[in-house]
C-alpha positions, 0 to 999 in steps of 0.5 A: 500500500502507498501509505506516503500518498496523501493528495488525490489524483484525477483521472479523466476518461474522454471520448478515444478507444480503450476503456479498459485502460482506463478500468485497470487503472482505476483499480490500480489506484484504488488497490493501492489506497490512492484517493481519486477524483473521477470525470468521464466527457460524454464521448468517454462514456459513449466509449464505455458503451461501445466497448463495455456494453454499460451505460456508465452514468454522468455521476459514475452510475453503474460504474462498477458494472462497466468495470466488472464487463471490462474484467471479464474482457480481459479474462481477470481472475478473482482475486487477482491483482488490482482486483475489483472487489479491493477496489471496491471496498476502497471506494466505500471508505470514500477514496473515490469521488466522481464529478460531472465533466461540465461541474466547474464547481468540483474542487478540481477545477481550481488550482487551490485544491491540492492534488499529486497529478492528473491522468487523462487516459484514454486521451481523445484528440479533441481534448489534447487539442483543447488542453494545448490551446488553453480552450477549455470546453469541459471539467476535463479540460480545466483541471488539466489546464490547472495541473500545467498552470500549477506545474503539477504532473499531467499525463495525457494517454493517446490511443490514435493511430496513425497520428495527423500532424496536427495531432502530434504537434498538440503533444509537442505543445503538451510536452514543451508545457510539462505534461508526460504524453504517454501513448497507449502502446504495450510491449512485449518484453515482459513476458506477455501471455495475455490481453490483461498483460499488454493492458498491464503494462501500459497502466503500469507505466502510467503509475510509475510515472505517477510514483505509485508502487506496483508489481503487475508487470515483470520489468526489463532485467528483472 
């Protein structure tokens, strides 16, 4: 457990393709008693009922359900790392909050609430477009402008190929103003048998970056 993390993280789920992404990390999260504030856009959710066959309310309605079918997806085991019953219960002892993505009054679109980082994952083109411009139209947006403009960490998770110029030039400018662009490409180096591990490997690279401790991935040299 990461006992030292005090400050919540934001995650944000937008309207780009691999929802299971953003359920692993969820869970990741939580099994490590990381207080998190939740948003999903409406292209997010939309996403979420494409992929998961739920239809995940603006305030996190069956939230768990969504999770459950991407844990069936990926063929999780009971039990097993990063379960969704430890996450579960760690979300009843209030370490989960969800916000509407349009509630400018949630603690988190203000630069005064303390956090320790914000994870846009997976992250669509039109909010890395939004964020790079300062053109916020969403609670999504605003939080990430506030994680730049308070030089907290922010990592984008892109799941576009392949990527038009405009595209990449929008994470240049997300690069150039700190945020890490952490693309959502598995490697295979670590053993993969699996689509839980390809999905494993890109959510444990997001917690590393985020300074959570984890053991769902063997790593290079290990």
């Amino acid at each position: 457990m990461n006992v030292g993390i005090r400050s919540p993280i934001v995650l944000a789920i937008t309207g780009a393709s691999g929802a299971v992404y953003a359920t692993r990390l969820l869970c990741g999260l939580l099994a490590e008693s990381v207080p998190i504030h939740l948003t999903l856009s409406d292209s997010g959710r939309a996403v979420v009922r494409q992929e998961l066959q739920v239809e995940v309310g603006s305030k996190g309605e069956k939230l768990w359900d969504a999770i459950a079918a991407a844990d069936r997806l990926l063929h999780v085991a009971q039990g097993s790392v990063w379960s969704i019953e430890t996450a579960r219960q760690q979300a009843e002892l209030g370490l989960l909050s969800v916000h509407h993505c349009q509630d400018y009054f949630a603690p988190i679109a203000s630069g005064s609430y303390l956090t320790a980082g914000m994870v846009i994952c997976p992250c669509s083109g039109s909010t890395l477009s939004g964020i790079a411009h300062a053109a916020s139209q969403n609670l999504i947006q605003r939080a990430a402008e506030v994680h730049l403009k308070e030089h907290r960490k922010l990592i984008v998770v892109p799941r576009e190929t392949p990527l038009s110029v405009l595209q990449i030039e929008n994470m240049h400018r997300l690069a150039q103003a700190g945020a890490v662009v952490l693309p959502a490409a598995p490697g295979w180096y670590h053993g993969a048998t699996s689509l839980c591990d390809l999905v494993d490997f890109v959510v444990c690279r997001i917690l590393d970056q985020l300074g959570v401790e984890n053991h769902a991935m063997q790593r290079w040299g290990s």
